[in-house]
DRENDO-1510 file (C-alpha; in Angstrom, 1 decimal, always signed):
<recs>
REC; n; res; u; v; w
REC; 1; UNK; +1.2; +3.4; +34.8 .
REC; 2; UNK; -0.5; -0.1; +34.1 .
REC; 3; UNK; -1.6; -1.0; +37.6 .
REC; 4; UNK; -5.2; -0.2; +36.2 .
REC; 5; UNK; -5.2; -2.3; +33.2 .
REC; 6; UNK; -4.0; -5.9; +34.9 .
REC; 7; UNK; -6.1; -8.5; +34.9 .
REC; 8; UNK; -6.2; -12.1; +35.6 .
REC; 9; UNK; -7.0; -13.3; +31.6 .
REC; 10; UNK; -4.5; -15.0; +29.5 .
REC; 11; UNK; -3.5; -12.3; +26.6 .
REC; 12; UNK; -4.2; -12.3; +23.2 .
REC; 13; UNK; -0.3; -11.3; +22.7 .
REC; 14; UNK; +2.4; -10.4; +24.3 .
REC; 15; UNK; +5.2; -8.0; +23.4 .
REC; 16; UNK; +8.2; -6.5; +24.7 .
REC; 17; UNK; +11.0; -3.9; +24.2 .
REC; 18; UNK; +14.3; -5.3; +23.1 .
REC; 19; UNK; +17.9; -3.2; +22.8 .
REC; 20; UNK; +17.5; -2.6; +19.1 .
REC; 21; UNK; +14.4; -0.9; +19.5 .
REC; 22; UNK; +15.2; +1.3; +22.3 .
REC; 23; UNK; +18.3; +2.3; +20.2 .
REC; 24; UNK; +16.5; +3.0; +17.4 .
REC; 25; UNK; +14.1; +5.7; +19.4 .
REC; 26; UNK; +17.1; +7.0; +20.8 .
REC; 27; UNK; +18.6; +7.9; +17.5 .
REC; 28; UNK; +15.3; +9.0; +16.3 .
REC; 29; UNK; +15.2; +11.7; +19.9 .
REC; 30; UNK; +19.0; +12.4; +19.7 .
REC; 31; UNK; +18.4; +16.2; +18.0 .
REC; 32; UNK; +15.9; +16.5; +20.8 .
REC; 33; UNK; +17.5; +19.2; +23.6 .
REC; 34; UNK; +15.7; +16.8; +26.3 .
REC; 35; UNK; +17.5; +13.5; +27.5 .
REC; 36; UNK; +15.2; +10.1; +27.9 .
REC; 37; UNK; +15.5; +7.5; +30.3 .
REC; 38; UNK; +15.8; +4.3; +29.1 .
REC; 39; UNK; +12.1; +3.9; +31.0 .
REC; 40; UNK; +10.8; +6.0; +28.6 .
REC; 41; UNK; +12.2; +4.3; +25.7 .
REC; 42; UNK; +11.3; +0.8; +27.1 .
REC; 43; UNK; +7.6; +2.3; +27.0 .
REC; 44; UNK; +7.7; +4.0; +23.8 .
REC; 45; UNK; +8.7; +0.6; +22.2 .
REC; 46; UNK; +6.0; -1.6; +24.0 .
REC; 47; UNK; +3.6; +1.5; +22.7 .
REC; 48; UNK; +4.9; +0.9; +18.6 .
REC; 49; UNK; +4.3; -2.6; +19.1 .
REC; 50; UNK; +1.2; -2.5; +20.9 .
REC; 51; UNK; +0.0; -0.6; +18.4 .
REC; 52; UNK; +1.4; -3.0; +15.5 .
REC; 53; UNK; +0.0; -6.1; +17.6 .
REC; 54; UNK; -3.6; -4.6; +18.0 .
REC; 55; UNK; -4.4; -4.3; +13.6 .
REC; 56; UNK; -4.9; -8.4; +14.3 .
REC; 57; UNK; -7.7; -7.9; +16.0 .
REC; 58; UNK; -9.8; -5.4; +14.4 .
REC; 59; UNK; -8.5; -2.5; +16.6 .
REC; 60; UNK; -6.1; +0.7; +16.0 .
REC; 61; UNK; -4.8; +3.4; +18.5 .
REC; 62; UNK; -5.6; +6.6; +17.9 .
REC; 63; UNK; -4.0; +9.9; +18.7 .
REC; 64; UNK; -6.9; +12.0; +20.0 .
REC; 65; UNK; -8.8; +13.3; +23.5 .
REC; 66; UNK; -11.4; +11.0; +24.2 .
REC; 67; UNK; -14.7; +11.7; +26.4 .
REC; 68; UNK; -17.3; +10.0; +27.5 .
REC; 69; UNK; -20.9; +12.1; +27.0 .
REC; 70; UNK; -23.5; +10.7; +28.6 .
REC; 71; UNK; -21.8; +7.7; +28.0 .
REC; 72; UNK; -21.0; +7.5; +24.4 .
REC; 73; UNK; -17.9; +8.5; +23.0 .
REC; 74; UNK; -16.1; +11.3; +21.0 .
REC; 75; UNK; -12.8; +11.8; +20.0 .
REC; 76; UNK; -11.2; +15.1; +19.6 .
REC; 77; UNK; -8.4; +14.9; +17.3 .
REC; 78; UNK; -6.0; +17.6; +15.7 .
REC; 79; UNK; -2.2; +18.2; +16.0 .
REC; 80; UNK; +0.0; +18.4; +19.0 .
REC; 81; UNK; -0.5; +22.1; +20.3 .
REC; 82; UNK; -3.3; +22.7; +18.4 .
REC; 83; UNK; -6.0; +22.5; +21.7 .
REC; 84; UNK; -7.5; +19.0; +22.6 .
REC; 85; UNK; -6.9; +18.8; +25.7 .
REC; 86; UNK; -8.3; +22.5; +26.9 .
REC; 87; UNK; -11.4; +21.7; +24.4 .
REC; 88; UNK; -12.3; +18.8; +26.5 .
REC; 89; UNK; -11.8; +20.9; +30.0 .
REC; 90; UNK; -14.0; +23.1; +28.4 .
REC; 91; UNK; -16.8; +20.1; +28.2 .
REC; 92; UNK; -16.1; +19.5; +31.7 .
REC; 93; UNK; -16.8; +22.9; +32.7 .
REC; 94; UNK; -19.7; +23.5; +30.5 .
REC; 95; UNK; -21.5; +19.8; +31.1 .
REC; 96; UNK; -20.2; +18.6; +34.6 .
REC; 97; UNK; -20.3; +15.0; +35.5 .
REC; 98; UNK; -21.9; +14.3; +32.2 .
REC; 99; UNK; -18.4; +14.2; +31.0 .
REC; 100; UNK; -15.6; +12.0; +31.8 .
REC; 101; UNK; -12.4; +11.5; +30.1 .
REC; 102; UNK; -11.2; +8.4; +28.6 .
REC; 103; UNK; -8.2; +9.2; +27.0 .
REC; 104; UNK; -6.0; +12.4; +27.1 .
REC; 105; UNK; -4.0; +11.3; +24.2 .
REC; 106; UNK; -4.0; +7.9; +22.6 .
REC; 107; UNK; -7.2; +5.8; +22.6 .
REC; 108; UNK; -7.9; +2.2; +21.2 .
REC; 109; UNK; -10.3; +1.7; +18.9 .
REC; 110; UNK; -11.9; -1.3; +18.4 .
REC; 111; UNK; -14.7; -2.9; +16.1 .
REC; 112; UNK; -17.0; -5.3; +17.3 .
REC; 113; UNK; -19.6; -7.0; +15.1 .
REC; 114; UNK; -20.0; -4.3; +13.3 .
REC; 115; UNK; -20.3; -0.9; +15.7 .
REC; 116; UNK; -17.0; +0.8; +16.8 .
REC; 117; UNK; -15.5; +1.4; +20.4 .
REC; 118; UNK; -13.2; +3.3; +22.0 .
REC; 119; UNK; -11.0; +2.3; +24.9 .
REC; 120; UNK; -8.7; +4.0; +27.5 .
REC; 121; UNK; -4.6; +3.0; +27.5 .
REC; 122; UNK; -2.5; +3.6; +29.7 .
REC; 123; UNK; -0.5; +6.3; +27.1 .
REC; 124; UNK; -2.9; +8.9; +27.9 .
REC; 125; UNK; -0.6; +12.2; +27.3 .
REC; 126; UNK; +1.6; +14.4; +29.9 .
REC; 127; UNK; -1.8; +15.3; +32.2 .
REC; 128; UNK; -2.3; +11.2; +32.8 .
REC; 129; UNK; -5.9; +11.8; +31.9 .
REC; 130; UNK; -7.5; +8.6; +31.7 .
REC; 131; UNK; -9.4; +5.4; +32.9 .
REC; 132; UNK; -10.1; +1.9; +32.2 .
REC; 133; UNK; -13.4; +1.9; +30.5 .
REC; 134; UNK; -15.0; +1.2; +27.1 .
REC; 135; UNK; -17.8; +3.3; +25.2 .
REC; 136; UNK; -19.8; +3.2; +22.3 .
REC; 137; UNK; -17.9; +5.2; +19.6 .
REC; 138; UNK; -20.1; +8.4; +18.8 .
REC; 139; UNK; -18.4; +10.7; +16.6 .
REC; 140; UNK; -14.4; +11.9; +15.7 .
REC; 141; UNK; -13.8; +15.8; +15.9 .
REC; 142; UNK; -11.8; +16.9; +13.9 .
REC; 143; UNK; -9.9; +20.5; +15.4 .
REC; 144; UNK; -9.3; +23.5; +13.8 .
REC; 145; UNK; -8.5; +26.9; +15.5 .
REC; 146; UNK; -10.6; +29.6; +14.2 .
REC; 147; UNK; -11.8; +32.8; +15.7 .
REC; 148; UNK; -15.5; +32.6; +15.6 .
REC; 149; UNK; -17.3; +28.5; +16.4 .
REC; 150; UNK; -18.7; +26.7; +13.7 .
REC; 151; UNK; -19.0; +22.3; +13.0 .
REC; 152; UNK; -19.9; +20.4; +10.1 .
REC; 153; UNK; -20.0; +17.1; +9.1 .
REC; 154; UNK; -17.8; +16.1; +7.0 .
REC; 155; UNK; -18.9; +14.1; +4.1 .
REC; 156; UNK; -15.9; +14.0; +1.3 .
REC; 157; UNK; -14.3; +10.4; +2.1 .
REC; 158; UNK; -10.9; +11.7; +0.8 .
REC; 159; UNK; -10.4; +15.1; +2.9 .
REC; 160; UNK; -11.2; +12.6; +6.2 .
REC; 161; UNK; -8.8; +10.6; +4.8 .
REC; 162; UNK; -6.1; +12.9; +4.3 .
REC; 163; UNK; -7.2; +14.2; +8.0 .
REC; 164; UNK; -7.3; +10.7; +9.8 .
REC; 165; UNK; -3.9; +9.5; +8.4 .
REC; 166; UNK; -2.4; +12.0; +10.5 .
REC; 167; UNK; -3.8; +10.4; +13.6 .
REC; 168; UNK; -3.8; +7.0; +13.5 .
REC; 169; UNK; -0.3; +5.4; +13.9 .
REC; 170; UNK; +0.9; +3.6; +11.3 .
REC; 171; UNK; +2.4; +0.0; +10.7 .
REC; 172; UNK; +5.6; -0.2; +8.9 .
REC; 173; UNK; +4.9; -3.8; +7.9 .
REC; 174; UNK; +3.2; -4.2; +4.6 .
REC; 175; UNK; +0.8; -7.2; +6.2 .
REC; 176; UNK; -0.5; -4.7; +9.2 .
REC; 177; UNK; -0.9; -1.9; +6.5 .
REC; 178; UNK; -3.4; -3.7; +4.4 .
REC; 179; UNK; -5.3; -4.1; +7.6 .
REC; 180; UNK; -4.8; -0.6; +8.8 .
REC; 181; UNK; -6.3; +0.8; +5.8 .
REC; 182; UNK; -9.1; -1.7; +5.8 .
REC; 183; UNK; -9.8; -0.7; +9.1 .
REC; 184; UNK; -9.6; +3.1; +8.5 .
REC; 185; UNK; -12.4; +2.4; +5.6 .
REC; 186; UNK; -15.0; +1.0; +7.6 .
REC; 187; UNK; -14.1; +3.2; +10.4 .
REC; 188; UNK; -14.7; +6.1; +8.1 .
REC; 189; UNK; -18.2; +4.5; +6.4 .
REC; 190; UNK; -19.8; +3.8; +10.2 .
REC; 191; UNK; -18.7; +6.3; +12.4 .
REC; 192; UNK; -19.9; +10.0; +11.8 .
REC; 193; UNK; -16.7; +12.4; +11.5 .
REC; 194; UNK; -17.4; +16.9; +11.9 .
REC; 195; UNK; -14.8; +19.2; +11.5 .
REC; 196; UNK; -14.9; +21.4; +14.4 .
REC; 197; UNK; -13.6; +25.5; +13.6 .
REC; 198; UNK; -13.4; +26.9; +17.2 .
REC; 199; UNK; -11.3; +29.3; +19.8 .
REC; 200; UNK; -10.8; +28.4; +23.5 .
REC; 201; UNK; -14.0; +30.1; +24.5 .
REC; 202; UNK; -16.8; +27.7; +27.1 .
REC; 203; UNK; -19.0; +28.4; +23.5 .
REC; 204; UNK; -16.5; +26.3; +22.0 .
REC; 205; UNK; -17.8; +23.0; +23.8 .
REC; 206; UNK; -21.7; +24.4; +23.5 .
REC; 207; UNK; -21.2; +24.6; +19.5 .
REC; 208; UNK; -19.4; +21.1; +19.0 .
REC; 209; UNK; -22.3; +19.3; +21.5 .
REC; 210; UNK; -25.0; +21.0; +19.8 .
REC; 211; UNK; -23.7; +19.6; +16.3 .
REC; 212; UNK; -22.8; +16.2; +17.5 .
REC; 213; UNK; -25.6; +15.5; +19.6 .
REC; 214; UNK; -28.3; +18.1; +18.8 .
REC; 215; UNK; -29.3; +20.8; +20.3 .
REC; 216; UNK; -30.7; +20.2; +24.2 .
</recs>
């Protein structure tokens, strides 16, 4: 799972996964009709404090599809179920090698002298779409389903507020919070944010490059 991420450079931080933790999550599962190994657990609780660990250094995960277009990056982001993941097939199919997925599922974003990036993890949802690369962060999609396509961009700081609190996973620690949320402001006055209305159709994909990146 992490094979692709080792490397050779002492770490900023190290975590782990101890008993209480791993208890915890399985009280948390335990209405859950599925049974979890206590692998899974083990990585869900290195995940939480990844995630916790990362706010120290200007960085967040985020729960959204990430590609790479022409080599910048946009995150797709919307509830479980709701259709990231066939949205960003349908870039594939529409765009070719131009495309390449990052992150299936949970990306890290980071901030670097002022300009955003986005980063694969090894969590990248159940297809295991993903790499070990970096890009310049473009834009962040919001999904809705609709019948007929349509994007705009959103401009009311409070509704992409509202929107992006859903995503990003959130510290319980009152110290991490304060730089969660300073984080989530100056991701939200840099990075350009659309709200994409769309079905499953290949149009889909055409509509939300045209109003990201303009019309080719």
């Amino acid at each position: 799972m992490c094979s692709e991420y080792l490397t050779d450079e002492a770490p900023l931080f190290s975590v782990g996964a101890d008993e209480e933790h791993k208890e915890e999550l399985r009280k948390f599962f335990l209405g859950s009709s599925q049974v979890f190994s206590d692998a899974f657990l083990e990585s869900i609780a290195v995940q939480e404090k990844i995630c916790a660990a990362v706010l120290d250094y200007d960085a967040a995960v985020f729960h959204a599809a990430l590609i790479a277009f022409d080599g910048q990056g946009v995150a797709f982001a919307a509830p479980s179920g709701t259709g990231k993941t066939t949205h960003i097939k349908l870039w594939q199919r529409l765009y070719g090698d131009r495309v390449e997925i990052i992150n299936g599922d949970k990306p890290l974003f980071t901030l670097r002298s002022g300009r955003f990036f986005a980063s694969g993890m090894p969590w990248c949802g159940k297809e295991n779409w993903g790499c070990n690369k970096t890009v310049p962060l473009k834009a962040i999609c919001f999904i809705d389903r609709a019948e007929q396509n349509s994007i705009s961009r959103l401009e009311d700081n409070r509704e992409i507020m509202s929107r992006l609190f859903l995503q990003l996973v959130m510290p319980e620690e009152h110290r991490l919070m304060v730089k969660y949320l300073d984080f989530a402001n100056k991701l939200i006055n840099t990075v350009p944010f659309y709200l994409l209305r769309c079905n499953m159709e290949l149009s889909a994909a055409q509509t939300a490059h045209d109003g990201i990146f303009g019309i080719e």
